[in-house]
C-alpha positions in Angstrom: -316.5 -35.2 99.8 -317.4 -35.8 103.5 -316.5 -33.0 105.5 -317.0 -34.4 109.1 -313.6 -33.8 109.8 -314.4 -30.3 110.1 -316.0 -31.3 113.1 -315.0 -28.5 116.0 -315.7 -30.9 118.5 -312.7 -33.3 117.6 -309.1 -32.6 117.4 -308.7 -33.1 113.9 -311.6 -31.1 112.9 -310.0 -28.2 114.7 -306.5 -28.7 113.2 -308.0 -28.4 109.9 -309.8 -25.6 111.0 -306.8 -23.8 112.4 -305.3 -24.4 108.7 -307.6 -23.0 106.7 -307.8 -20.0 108.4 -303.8 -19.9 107.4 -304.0 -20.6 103.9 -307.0 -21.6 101.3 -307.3 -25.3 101.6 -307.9 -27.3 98.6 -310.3 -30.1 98.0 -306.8 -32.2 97.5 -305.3 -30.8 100.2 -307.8 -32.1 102.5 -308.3 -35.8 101.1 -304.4 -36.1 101.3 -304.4 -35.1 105.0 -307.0 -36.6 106.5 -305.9 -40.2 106.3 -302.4 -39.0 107.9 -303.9 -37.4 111.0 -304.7 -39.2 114.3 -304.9 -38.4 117.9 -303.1 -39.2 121.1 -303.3 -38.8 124.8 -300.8 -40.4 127.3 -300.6 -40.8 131.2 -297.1 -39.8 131.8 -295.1 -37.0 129.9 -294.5 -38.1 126.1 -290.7 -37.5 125.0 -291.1 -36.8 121.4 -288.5 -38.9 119.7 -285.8 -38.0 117.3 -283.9 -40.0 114.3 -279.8 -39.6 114.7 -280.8 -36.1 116.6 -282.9 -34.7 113.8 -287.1 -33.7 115.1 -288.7 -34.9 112.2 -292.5 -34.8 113.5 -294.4 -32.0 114.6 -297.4 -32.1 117.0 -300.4 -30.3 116.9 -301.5 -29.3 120.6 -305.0 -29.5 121.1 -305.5 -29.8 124.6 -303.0 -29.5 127.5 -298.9 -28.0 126.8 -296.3 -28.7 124.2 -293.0 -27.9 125.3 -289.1 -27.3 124.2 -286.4 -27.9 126.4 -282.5 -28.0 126.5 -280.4 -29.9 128.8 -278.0 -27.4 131.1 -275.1 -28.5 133.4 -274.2 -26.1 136.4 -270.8 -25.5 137.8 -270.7 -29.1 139.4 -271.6 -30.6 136.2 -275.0 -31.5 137.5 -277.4 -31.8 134.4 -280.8 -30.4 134.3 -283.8 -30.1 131.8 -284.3 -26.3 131.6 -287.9 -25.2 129.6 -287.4 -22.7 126.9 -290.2 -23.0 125.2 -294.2 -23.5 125.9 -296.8 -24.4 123.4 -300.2 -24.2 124.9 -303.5 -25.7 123.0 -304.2 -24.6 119.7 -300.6 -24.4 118.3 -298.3 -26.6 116.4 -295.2 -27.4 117.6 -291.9 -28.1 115.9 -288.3 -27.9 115.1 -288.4 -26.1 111.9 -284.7 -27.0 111.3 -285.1 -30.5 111.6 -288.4 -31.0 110.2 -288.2 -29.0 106.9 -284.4 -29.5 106.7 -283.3 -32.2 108.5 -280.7 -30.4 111.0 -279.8 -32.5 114.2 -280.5 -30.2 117.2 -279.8 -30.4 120.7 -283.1 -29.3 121.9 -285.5 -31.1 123.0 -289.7 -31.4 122.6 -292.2 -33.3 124.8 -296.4 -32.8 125.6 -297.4 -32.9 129.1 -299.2 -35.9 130.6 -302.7 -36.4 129.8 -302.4 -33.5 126.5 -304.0 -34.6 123.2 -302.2 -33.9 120.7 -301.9 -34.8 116.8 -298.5 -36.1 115.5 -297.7 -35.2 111.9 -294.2 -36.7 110.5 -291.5 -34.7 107.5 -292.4 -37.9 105.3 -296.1 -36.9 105.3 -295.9 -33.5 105.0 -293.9 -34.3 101.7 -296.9 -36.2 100.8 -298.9 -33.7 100.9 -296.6 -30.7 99.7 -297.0 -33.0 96.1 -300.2 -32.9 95.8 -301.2 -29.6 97.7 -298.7 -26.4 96.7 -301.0 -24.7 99.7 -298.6 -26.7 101.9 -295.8 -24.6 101.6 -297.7 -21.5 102.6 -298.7 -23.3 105.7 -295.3 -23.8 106.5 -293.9 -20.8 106.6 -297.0 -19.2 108.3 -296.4 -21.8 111.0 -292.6 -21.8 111.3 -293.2 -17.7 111.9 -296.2 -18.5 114.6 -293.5 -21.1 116.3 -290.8 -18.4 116.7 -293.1 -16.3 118.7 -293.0 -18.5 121.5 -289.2 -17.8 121.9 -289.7 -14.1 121.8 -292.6 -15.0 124.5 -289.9 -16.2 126.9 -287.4 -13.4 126.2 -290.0 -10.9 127.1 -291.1 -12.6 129.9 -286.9 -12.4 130.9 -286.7 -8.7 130.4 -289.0 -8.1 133.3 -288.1 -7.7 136.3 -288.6 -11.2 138.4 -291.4 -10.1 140.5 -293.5 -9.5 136.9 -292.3 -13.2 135.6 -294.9 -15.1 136.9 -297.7 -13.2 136.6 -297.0 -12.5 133.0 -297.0 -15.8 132.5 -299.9 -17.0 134.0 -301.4 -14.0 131.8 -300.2 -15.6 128.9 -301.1 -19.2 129.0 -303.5 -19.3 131.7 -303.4 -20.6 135.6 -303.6 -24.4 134.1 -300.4 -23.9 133.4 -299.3 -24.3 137.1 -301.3 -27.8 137.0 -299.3 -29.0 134.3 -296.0 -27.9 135.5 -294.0 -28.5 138.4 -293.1 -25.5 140.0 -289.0 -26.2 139.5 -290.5 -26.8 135.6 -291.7 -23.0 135.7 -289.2 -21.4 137.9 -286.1 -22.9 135.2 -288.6 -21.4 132.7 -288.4 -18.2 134.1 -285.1 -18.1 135.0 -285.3 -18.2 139.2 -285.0 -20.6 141.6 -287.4 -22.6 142.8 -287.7 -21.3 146.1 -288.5 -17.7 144.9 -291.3 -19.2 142.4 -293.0 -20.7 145.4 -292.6 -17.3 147.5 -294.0 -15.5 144.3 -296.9 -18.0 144.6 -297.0 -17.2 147.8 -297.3 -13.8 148.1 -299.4 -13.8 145.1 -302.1 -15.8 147.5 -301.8 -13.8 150.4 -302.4 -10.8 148.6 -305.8 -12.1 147.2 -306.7 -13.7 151.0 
């Protein structure tokens, strides 16, 4: 078999590269997957869709930010996206509840504006878990790999708020504040957004 798509230089060369360093691959495994996998890149924000509140596709992220949200009312009632979760490049994001079991959820997943990403839907990973058993390995080593970016927020919560942001810019990189707004990142990390811009703020007059 051809084995271009182990190409690093396109997406789905390193998806397939980031799987097999998760589990053995098998000839089958790959001939099954290939023909499922494409790439996409959008202008504006892409608002992964759902089917009667179930997430049945998961995305790998291969350049740009994945992210979960949930939608919060305040005391007036006023209704706001609030992030909870942030998938940077090289990860695969999902709800594992409604893509392996088919659980409605009222969260929420998009990928930032001008992100590549690859979709993959619960009806081909099926597929593929019939012809490749190493399928279900994968799974589970990705479902624990997508829980860490929960605990990543509810460390980053624990500090104090003058640590918050530059944890997080740690973490995921100063991009990160190109590809969110700064209301985006203060919900994130639980402060307004007036005291992420002052953070920001002090942050650059400490470095001037």
């Amino acid at each position: 078999m051809d084995h271009q798509h182990l190409d690093e230089s396109r997406p789905v060369g390193r998806l397939i590269i980031y799987l097999s360093q998760r589990a053995k691959l098998s000839e089958q495994f790959l001939i099954t997957i290939f023909p499922m996998l494409g790439e996409s890149k959008q202008k504006t924000d892409f608002e992964c869709q759902k089917e009667e509140g179930v997430s049945k596709v998961a995305y790998w992220i291969d350049e740009g930010f994945g992210y979960c949200y949930e939608i919060v009312a305040d005391e007036n009632g006023t209704k706001s996206n609030v992030i909870i979760g942030i998938y940077p490049k090289g990860t695969i994001m999902l709800d594992e509840h409604g893509f392996f079991n088919g659980a409605a959820s009222d969260l929420h997943y998009a990928v930032k504006r001008e992100s590549v990403f690859i979709p993959f839907s619960t009806k081909d990973f099926e597929a593929l878990a019939t012809r490749a058993p190493e399928a279900a390995i994968l799974a589970i080593n990705v479902v624990a790999e997508n829980k860490s970016f929960a605990q990543d927020r509810s460390q980053l919560l624990r500090m104090d708020k003058l640590e918050r942001r530059d944890a997080m810019l740690a973490f995921f990189g100063r991009e990160i504040e190109e590809a969110f707004t700064f209301k985006e990142l203060a919900g994130y990390l639980d402060m307004t957004e007036q005291y992420y811009s002052k953070l920001k703020k002090e942050s650059l007059m400490r470095k001037g």
